[in-house]
N, CA, C and O atoms as a printed pandas DataFrame, in Angstrom:
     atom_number atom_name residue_name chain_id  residue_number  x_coord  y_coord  z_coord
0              1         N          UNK        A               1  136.569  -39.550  -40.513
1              2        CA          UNK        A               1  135.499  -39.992  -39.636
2              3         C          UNK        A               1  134.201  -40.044  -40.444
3              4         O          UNK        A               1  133.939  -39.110  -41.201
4              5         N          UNK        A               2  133.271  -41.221  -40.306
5              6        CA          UNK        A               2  132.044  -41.121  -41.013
6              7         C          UNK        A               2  131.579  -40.465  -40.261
7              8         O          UNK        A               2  132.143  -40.048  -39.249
8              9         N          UNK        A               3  129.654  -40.074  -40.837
9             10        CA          UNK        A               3  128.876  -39.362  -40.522
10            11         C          UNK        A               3  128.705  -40.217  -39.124
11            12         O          UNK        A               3  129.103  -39.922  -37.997
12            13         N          UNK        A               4  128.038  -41.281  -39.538
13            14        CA          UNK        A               4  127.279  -42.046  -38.114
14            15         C          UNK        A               4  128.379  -42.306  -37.347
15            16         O          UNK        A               4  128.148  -43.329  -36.703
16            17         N          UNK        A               5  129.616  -41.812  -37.074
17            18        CA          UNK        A               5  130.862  -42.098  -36.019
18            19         C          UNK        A               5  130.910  -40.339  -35.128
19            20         O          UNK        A               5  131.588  -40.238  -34.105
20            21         N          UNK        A               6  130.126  -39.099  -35.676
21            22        CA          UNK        A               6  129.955  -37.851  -35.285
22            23         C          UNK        A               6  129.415  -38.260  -34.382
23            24         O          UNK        A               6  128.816  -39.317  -34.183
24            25         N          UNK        A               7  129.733  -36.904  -33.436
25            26        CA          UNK        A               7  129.379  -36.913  -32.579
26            27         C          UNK        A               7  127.772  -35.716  -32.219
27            28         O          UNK        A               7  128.028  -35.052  -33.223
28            29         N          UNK        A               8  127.037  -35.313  -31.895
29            30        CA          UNK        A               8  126.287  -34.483  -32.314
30            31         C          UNK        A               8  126.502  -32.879  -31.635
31            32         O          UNK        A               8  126.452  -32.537  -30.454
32            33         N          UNK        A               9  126.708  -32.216  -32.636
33            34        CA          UNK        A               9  126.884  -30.543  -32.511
34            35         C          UNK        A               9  125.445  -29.824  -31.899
35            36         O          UNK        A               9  124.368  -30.097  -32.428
36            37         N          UNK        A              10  125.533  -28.895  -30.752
37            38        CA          UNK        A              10  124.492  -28.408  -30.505
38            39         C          UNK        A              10  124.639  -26.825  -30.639
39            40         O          UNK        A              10  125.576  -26.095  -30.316
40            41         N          UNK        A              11  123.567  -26.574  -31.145
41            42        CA          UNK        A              11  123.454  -25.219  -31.548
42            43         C          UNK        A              11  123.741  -24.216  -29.777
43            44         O          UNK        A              11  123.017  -24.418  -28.802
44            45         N          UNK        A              12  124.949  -23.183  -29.777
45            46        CA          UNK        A              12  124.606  -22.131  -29.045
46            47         C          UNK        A              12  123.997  -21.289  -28.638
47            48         O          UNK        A              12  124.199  -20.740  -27.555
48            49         N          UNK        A              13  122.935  -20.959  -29.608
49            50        CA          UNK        A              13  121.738  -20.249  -29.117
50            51         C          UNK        A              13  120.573  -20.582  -28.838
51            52         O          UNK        A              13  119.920  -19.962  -27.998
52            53         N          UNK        A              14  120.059  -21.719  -29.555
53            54        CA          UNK        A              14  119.136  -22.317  -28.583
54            55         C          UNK        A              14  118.777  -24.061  -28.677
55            56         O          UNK        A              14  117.716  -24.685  -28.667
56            57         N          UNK        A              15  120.510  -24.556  -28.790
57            58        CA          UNK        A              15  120.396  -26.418  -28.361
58            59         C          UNK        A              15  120.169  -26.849  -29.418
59            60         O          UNK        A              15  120.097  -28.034  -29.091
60            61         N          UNK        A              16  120.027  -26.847  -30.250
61            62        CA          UNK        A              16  119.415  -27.920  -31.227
62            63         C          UNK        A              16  120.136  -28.572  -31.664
63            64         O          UNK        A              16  121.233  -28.319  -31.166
64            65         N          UNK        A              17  120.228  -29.814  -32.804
65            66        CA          UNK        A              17  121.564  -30.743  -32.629
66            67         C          UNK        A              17  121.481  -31.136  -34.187
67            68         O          UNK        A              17  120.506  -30.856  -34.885
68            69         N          UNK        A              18  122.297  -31.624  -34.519
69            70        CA          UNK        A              18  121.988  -32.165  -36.379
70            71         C          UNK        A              18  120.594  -32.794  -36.345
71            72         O          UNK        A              18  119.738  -32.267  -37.054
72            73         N          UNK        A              19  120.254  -33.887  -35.585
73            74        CA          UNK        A              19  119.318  -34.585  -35.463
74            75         C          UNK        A              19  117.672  -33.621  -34.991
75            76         O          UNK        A              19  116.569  -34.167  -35.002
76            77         N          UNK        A              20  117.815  -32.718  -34.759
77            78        CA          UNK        A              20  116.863  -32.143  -33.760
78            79         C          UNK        A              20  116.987  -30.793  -34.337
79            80         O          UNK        A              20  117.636  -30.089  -33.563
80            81         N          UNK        A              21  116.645  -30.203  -35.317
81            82        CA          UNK        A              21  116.761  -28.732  -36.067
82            83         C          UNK        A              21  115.653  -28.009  -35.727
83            84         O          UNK        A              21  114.501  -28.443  -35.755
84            85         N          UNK        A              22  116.020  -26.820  -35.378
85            86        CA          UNK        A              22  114.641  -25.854  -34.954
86            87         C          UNK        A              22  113.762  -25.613  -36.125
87            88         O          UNK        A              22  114.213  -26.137  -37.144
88            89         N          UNK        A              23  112.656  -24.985  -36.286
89            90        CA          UNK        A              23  112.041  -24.252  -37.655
90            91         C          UNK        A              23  112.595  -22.703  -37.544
91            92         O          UNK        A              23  112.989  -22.082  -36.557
92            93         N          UNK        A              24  112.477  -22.303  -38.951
93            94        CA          UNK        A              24  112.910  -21.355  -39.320
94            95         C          UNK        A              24  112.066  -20.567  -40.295
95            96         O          UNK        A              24  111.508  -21.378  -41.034
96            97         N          UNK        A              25  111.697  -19.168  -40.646
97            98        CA          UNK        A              25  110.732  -18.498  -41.735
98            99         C          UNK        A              25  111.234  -19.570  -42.757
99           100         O          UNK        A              25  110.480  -19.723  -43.717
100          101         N          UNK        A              26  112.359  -20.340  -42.736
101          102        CA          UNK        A              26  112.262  -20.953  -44.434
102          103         C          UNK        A              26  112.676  -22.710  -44.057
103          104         O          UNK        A              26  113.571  -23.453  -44.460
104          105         N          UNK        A              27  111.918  -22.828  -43.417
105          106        CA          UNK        A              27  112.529  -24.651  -43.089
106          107         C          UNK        A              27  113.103  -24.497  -41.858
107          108         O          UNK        A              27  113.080  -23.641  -40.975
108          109         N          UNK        A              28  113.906  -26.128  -42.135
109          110        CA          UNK        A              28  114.284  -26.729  -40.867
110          111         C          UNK        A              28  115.909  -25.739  -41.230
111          112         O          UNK        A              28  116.545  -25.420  -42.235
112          113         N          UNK        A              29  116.017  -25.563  -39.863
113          114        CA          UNK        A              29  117.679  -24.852  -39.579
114          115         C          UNK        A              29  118.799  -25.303  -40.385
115          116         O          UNK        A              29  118.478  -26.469  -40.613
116          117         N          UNK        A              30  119.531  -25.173  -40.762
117          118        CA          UNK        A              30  121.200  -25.678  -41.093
118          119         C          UNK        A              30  121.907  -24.708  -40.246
119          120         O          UNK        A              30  121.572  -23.717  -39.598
120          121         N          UNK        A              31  123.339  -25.530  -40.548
121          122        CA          UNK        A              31  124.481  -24.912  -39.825
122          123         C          UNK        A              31  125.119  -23.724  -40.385
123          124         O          UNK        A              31  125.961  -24.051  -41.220
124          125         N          UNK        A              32  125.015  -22.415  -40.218
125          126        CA          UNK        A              32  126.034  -21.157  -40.180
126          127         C          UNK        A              32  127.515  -21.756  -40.091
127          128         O          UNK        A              32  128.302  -21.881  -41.030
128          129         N          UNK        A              33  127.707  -22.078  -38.825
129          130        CA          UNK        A              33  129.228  -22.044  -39.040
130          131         C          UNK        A              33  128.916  -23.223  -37.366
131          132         O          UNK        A              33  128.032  -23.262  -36.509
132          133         N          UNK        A              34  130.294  -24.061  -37.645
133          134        CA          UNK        A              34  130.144  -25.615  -36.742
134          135         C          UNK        A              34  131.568  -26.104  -36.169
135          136         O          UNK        A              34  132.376  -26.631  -36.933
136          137         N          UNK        A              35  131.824  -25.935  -34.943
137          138        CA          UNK        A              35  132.878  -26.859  -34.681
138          139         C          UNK        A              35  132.686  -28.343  -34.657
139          140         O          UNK        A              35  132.186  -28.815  -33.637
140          141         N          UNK        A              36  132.929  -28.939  -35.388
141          142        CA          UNK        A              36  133.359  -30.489  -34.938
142          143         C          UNK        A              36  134.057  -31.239  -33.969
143          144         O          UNK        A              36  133.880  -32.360  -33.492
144          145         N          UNK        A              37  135.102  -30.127  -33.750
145          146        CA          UNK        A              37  136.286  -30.747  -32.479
146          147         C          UNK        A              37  135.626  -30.448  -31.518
147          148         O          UNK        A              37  135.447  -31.413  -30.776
148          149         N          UNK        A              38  135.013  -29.205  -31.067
149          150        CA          UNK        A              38  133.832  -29.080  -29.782
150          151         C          UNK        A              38  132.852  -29.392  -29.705
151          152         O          UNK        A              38  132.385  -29.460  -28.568
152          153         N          UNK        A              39  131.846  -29.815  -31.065
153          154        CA          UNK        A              39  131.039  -30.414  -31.034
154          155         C          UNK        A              39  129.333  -29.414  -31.084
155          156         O          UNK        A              39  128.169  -29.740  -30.856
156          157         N          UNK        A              40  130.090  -27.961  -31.557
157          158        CA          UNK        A              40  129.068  -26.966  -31.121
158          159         C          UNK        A              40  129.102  -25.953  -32.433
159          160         O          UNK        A              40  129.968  -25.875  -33.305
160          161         N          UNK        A              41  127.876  -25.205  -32.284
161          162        CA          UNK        A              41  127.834  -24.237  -33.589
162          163         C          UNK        A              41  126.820  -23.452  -33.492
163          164         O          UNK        A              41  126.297  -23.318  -32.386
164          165         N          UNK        A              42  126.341  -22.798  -34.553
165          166        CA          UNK        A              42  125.556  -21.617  -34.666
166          167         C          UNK        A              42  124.338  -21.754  -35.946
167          168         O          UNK        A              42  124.603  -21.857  -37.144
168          169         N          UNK        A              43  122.807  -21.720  -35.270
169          170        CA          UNK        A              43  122.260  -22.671  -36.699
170          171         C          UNK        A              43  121.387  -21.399  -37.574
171          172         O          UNK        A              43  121.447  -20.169  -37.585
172          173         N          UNK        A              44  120.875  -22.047  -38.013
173          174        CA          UNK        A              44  120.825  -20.322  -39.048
174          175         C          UNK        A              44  119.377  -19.692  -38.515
175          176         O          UNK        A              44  119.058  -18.528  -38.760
176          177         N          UNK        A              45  118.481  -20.677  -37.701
177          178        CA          UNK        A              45  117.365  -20.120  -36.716
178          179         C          UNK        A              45  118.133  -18.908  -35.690
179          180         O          UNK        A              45  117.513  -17.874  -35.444
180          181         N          UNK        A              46  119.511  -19.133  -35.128
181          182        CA          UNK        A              46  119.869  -17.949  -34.108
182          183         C          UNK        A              46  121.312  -17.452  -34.919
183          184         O          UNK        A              46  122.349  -17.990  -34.531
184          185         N          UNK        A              47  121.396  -16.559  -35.903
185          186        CA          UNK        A              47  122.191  -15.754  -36.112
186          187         C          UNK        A              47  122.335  -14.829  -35.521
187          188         O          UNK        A              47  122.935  -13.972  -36.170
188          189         N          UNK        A              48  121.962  -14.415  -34.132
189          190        CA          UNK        A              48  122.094  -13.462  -33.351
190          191         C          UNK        A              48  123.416  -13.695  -32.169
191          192         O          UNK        A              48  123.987  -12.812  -31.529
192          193         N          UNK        A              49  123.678  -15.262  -32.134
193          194        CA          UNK        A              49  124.536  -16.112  -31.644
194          195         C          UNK        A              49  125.811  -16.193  -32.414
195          196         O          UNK        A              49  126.613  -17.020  -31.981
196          197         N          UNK        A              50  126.114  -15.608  -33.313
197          198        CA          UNK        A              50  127.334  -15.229  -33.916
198          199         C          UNK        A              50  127.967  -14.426  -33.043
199          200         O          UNK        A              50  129.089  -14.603  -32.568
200          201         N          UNK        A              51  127.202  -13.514  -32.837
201          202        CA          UNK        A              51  128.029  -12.501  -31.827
202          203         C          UNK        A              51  128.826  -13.106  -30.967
203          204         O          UNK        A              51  130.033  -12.884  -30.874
204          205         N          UNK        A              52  128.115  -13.996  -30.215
205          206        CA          UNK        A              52  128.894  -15.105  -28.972
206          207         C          UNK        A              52  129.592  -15.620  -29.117
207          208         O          UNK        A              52  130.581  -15.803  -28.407
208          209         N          UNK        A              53  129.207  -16.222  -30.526
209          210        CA          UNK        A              53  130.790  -17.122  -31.088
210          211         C          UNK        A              53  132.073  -16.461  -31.132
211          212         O          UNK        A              53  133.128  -16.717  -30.551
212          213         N          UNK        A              54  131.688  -15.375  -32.108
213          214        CA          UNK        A              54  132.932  -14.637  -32.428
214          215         C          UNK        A              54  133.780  -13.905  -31.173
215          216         O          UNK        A              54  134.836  -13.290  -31.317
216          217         N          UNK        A              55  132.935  -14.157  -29.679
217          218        CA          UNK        A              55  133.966  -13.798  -28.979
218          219         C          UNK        A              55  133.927  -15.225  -28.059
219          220         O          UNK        A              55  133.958  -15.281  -26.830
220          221         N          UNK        A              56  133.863  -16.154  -28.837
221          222        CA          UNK        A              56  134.773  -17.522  -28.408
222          223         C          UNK        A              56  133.576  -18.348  -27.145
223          224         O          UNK        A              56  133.982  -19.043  -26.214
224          225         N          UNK        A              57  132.246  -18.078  -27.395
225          226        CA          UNK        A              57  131.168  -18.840  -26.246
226          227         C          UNK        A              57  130.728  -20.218  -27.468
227          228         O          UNK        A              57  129.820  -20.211  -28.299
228          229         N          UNK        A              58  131.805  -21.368  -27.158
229          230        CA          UNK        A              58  131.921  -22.562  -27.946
230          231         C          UNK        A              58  131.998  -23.532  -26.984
231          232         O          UNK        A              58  132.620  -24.569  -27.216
232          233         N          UNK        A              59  131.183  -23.247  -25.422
233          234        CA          UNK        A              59  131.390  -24.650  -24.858
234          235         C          UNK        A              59  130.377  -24.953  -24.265
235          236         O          UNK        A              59  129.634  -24.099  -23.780
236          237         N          UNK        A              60  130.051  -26.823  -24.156
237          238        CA          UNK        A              60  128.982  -27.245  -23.352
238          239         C          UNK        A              60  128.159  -26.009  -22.205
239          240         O          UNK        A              60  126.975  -25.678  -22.264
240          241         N          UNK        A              61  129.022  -25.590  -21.381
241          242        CA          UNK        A              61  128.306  -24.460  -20.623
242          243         C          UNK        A              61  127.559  -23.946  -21.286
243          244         O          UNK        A              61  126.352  -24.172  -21.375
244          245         N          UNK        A              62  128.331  -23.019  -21.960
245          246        CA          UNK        A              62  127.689  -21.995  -23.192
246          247         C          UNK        A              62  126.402  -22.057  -23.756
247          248         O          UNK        A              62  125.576  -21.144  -23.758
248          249         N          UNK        A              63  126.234  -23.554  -24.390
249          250        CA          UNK        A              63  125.368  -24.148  -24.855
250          251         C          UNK        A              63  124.023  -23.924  -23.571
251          252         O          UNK        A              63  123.057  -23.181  -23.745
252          253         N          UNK        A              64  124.253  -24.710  -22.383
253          254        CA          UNK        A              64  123.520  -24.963  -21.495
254          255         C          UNK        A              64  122.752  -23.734  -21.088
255          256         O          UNK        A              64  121.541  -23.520  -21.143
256          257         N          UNK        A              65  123.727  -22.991  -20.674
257          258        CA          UNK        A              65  123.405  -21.276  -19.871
258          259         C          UNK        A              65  122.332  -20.863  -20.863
259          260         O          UNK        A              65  121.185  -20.569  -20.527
260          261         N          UNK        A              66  122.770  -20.862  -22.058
261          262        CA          UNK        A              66  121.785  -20.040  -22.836
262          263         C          UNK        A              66  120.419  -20.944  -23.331
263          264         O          UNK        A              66  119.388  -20.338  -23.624
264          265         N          UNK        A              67  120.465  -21.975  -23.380
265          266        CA          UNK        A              67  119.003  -23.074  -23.191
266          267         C          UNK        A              67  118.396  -22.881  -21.849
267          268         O          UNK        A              67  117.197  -23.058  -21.634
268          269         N          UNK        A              68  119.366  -22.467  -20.843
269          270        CA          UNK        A              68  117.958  -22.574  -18.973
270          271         C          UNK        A              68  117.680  -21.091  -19.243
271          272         O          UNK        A              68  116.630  -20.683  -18.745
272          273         N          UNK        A              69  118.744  -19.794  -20.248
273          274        CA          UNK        A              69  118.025  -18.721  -19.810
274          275         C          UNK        A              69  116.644  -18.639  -21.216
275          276         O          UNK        A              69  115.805  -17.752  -21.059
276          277         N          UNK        A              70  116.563  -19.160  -21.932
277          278        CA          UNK        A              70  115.439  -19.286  -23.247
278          279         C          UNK        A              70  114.278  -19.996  -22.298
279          280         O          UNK        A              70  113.183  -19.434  -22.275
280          281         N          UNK        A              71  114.525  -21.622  -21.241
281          282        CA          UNK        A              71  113.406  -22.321  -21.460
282          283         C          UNK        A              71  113.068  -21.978  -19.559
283          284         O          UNK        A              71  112.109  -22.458  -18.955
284          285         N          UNK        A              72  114.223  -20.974  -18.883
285          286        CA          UNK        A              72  114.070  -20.891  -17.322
286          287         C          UNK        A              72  113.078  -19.971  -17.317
287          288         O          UNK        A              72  112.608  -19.575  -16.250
């Protein structure tokens, strides 16, 4: 699959997407660790969101819940 045929991954801890990277003490975010097949990941602005991952919070919900409880 090319790049421009991706689909865009949003960060679990707080949304952000390849296109749309949070700031960080050292730049714009990259990816920690990324599903492609779900489309979701963990960006190196919220390494605190590992935790979530590692007990399997890899879905659209996931994503959502934790963006209305950051911006609710």
């Amino acid at each position: 699959m090319k790049q421009s045929q991706l689909v865009l991954a949003h960060c679990i801890g707080c949304g952000c997407d390849d296109h749309h990277s949070c700031d960080t003490d050292y730049g714009k975010c990259t990816w920690i660790i990324v599903d492609r097949e779900l489309n979701v990941g963990v960006c190196s602005g919220c390494e605190e969101a590992l935790a979530a991952w590692q007990q399997g919070a890899r879905t659209t919900a996931a994503v959502q819940a934790r963006t209305l409880n950051r911006h609710g």
